[in-house]
OpenMM code with the backbone's topology and positions (N, CA, C; nanometers):
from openmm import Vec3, app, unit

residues = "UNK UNK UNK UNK UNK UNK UNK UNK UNK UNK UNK UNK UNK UNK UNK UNK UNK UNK UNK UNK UNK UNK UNK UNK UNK UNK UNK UNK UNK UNK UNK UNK UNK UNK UNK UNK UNK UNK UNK UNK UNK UNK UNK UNK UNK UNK UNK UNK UNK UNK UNK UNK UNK UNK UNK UNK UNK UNK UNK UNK UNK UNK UNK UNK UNK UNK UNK UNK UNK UNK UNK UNK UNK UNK UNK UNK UNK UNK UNK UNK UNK UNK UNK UNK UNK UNK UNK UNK UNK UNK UNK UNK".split()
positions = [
    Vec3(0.0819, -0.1200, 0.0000),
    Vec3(0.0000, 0.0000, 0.0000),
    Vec3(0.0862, 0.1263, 0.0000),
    Vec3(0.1603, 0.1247, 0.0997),
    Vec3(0.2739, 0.2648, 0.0752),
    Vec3(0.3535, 0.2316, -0.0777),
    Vec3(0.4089, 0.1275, -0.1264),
    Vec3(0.4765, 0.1359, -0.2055),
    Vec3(0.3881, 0.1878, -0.3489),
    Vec3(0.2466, 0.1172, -0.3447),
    Vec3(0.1431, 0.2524, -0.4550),
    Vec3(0.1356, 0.3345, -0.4225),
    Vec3(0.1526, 0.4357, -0.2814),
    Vec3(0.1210, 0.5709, -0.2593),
    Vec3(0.2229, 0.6665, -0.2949),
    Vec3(0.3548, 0.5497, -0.3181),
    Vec3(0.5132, 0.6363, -0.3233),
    Vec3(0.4976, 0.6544, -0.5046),
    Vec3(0.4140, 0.5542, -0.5746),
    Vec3(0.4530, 0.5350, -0.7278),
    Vec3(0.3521, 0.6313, -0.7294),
    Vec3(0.2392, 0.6715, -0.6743),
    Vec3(0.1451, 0.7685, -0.7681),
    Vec3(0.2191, 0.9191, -0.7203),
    Vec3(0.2547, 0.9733, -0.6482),
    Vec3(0.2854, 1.0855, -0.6118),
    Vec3(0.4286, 1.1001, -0.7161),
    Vec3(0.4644, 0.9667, -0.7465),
    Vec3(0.5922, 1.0166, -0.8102),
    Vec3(0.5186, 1.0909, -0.9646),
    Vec3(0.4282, 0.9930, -1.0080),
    Vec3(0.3444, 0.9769, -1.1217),
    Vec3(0.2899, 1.1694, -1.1173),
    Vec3(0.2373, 1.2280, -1.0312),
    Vec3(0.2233, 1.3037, -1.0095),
    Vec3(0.3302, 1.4305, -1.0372),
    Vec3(0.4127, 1.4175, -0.9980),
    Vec3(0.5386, 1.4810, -1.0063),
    Vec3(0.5961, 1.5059, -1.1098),
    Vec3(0.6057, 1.3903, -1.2325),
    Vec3(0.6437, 1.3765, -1.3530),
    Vec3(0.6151, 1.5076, -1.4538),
    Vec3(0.4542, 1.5381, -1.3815),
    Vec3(0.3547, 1.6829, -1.4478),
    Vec3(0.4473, 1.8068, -1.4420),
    Vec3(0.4871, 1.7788, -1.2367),
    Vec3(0.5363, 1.9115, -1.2593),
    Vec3(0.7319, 1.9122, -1.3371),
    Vec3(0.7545, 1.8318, -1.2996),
    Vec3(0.9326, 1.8152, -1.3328),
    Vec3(0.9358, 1.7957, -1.5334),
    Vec3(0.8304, 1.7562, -1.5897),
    Vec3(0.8135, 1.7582, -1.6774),
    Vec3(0.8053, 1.9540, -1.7771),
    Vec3(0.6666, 1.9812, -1.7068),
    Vec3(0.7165, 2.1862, -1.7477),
    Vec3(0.7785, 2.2393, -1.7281),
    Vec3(0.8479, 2.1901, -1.6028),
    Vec3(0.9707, 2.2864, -1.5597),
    Vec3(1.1076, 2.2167, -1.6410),
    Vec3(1.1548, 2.1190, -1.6417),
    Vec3(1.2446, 2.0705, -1.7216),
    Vec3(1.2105, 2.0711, -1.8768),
    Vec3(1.0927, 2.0668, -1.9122),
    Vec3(1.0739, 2.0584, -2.0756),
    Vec3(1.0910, 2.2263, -2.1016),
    Vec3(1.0541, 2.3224, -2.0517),
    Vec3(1.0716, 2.4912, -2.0640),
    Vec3(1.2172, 2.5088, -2.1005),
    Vec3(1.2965, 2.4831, -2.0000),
    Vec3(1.4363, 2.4756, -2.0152),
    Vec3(1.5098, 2.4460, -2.1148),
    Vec3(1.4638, 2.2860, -2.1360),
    Vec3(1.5517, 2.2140, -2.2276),
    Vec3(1.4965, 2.2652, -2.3628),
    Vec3(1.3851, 2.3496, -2.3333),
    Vec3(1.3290, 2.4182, -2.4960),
    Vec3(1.4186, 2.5429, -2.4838),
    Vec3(1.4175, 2.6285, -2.4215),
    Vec3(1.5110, 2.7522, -2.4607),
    Vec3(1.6797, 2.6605, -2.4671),
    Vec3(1.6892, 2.5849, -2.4155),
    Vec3(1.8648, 2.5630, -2.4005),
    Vec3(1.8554, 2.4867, -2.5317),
    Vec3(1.7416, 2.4087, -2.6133),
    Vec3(1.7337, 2.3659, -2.7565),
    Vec3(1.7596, 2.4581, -2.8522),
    Vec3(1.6875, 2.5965, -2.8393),
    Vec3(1.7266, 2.6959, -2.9084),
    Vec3(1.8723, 2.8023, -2.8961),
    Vec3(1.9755, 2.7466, -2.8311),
    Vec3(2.0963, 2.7683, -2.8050),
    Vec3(2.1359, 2.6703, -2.8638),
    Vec3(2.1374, 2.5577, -2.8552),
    Vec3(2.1727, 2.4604, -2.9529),
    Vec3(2.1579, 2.4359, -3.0833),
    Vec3(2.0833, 2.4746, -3.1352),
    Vec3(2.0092, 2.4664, -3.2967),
    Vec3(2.1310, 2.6079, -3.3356),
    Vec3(2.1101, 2.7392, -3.2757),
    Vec3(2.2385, 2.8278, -3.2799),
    Vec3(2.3503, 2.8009, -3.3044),
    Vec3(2.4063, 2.7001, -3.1948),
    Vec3(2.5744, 2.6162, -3.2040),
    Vec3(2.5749, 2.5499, -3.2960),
    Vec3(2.5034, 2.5147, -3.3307),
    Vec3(2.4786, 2.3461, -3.4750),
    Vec3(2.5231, 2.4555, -3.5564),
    Vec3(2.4917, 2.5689, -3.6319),
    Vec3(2.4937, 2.6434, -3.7438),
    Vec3(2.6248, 2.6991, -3.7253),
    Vec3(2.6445, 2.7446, -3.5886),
    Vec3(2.8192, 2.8292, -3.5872),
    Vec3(2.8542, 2.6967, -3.5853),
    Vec3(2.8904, 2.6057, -3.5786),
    Vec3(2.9529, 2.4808, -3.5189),
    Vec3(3.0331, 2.4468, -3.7075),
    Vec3(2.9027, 2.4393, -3.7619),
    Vec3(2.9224, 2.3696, -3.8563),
    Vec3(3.0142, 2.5211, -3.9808),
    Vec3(2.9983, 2.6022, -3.9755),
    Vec3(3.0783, 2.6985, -4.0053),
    Vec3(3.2274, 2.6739, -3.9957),
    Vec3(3.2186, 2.6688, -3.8861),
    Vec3(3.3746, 2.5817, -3.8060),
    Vec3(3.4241, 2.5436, -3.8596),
    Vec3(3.3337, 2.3838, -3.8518),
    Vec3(3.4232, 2.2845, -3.9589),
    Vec3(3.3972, 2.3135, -4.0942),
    Vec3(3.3622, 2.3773, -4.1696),
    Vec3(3.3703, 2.3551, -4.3007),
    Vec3(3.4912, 2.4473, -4.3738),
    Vec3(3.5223, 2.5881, -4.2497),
    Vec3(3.6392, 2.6793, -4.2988),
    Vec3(3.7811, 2.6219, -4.2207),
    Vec3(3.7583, 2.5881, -4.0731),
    Vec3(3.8724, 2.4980, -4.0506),
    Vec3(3.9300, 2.3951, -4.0469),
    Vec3(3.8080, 2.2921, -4.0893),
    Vec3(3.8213, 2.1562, -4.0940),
    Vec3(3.8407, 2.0841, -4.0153),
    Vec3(3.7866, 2.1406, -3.8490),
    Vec3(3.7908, 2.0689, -3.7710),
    Vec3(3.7171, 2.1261, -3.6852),
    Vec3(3.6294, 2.0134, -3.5939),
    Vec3(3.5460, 2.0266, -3.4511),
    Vec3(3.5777, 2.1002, -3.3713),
    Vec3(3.5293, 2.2047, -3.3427),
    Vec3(3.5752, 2.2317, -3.1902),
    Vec3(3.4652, 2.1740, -3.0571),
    Vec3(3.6117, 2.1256, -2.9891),
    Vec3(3.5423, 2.0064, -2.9271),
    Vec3(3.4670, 2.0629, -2.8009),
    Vec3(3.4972, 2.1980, -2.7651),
    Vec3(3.3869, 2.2245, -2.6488),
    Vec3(3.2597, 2.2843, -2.6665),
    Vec3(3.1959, 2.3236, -2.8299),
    Vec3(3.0725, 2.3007, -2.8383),
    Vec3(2.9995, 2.1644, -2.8569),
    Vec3(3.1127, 2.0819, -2.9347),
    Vec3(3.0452, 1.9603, -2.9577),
    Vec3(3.0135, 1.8884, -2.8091),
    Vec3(3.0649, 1.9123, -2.6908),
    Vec3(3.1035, 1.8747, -2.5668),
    Vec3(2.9760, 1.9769, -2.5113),
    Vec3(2.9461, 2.0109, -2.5196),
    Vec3(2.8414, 2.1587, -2.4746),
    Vec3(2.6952, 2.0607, -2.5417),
    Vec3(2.6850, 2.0931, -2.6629),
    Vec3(2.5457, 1.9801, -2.7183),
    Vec3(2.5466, 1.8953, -2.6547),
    Vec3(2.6195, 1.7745, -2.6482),
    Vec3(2.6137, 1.7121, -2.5962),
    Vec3(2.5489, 1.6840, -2.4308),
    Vec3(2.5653, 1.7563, -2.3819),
    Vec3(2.5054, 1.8373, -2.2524),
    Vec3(2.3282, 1.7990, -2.2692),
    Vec3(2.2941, 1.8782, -2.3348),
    Vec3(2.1535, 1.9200, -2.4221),
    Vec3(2.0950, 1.7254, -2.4119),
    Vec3(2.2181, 1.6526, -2.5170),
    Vec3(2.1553, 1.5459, -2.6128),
    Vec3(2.1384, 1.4075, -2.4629),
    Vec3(2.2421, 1.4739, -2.3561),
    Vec3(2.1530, 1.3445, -2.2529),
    Vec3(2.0631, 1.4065, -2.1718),
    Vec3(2.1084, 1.5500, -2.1218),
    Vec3(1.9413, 1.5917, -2.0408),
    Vec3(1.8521, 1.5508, -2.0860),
    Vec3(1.8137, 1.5636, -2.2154),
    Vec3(1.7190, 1.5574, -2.2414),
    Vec3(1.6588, 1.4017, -2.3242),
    Vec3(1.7680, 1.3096, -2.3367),
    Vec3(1.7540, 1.1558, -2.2978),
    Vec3(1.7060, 1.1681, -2.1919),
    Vec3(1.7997, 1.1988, -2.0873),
    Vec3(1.7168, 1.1757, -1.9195),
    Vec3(1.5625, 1.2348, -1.9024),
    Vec3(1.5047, 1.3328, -1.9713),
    Vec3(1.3914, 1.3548, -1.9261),
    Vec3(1.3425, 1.2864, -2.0344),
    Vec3(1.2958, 1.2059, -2.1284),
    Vec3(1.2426, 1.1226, -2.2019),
    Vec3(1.1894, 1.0212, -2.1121),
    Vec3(1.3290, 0.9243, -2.0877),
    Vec3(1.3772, 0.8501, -1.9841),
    Vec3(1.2622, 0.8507, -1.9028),
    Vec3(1.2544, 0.9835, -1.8120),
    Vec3(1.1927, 0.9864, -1.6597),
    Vec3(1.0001, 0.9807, -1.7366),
    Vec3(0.9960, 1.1011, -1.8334),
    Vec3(0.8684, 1.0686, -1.8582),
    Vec3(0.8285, 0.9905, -1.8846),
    Vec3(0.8450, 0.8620, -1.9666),
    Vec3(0.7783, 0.7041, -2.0156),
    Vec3(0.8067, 0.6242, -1.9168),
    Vec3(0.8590, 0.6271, -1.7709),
    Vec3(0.8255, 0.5502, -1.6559),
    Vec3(0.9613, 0.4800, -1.7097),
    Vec3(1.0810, 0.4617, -1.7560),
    Vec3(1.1853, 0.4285, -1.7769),
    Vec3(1.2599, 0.4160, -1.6490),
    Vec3(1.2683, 0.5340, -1.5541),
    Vec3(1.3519, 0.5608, -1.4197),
    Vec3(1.3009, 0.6762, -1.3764),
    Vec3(1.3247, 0.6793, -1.2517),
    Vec3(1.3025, 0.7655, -1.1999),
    Vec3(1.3609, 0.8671, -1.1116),
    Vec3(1.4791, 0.8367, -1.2185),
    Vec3(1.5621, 0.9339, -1.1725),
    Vec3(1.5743, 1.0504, -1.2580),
    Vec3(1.5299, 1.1750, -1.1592),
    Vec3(1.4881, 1.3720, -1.2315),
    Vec3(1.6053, 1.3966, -1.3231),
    Vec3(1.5288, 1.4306, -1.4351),
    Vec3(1.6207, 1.5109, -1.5064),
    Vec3(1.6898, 1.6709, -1.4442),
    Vec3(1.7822, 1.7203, -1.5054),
    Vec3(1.8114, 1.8884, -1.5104),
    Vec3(1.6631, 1.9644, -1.5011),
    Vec3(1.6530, 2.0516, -1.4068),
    Vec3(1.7408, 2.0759, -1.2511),
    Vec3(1.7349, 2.0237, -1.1625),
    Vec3(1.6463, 1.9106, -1.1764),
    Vec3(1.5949, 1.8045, -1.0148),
    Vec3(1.7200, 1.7321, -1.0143),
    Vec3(1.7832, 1.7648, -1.1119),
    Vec3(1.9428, 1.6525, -1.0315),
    Vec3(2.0808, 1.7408, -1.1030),
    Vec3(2.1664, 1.7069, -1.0870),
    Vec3(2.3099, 1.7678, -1.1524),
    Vec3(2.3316, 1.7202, -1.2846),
    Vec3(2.3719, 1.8224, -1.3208),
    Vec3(2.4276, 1.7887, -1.4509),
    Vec3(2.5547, 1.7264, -1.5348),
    Vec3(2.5269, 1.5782, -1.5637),
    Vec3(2.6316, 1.4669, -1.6060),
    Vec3(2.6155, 1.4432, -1.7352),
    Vec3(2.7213, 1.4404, -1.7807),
    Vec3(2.7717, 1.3247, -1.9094),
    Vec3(2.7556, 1.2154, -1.9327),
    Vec3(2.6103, 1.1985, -2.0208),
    Vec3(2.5764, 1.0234, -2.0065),
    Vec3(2.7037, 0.9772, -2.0642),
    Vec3(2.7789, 0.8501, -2.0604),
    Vec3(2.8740, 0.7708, -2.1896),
    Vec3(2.7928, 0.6656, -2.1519),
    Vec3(2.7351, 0.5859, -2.2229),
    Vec3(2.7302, 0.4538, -2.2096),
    Vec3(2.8657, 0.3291, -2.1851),
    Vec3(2.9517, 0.3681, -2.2386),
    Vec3(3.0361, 0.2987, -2.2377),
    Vec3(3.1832, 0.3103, -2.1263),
    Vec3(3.1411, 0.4085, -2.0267),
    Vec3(3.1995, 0.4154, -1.9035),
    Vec3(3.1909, 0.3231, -1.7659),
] * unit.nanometer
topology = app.Topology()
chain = topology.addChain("A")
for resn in residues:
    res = topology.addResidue(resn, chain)
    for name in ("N", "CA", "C"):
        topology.addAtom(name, app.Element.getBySymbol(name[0]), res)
């Protein structure tokens, strides 16, 4: 009985950690869509990545895995800002 009272309140929660993290990751998307265009400028006059925007998107491309993640009942562990901000690798 507590352990359904702990899953619906989380269920609950999802609503709010969902607008407040989806707001975000929408303006910090539109900083990104920005970098994609200077980014790619970059490489096409220097011919090479610079690796701390590509390192910067990247940022963007697991927050917002992680809040996918949290919304389809995947885990439940909060995306940006309900938790810190990490570098998914899978392969770490």
């Amino acid at each position: 009985m507590v352990k359904k009272k702990s899953e619906r309140k989380e269920a609950w929660m999802r609503i709010i950690v969902g607008i407040i993290s989806g707001l975000l990751l929408g303006i910090w998307r539109s900083l990104i869509c920005i970098l994609t265009i200077i980014h790619w400028f970059i490489v096409v006059f220097s011919g090479k990545r610079n690796k701390n925007i590509a390192d910067f998107c990247e940022y963007w491309n697991t927050e917002f895995y992680k809040l996918t993640r949290y919304m389809t009942f995947e885990t439940n562990k909060r995306p940006f800002p309900f938790s810190s901000l990490q570098r998914f690798n899978k392969f770490e």
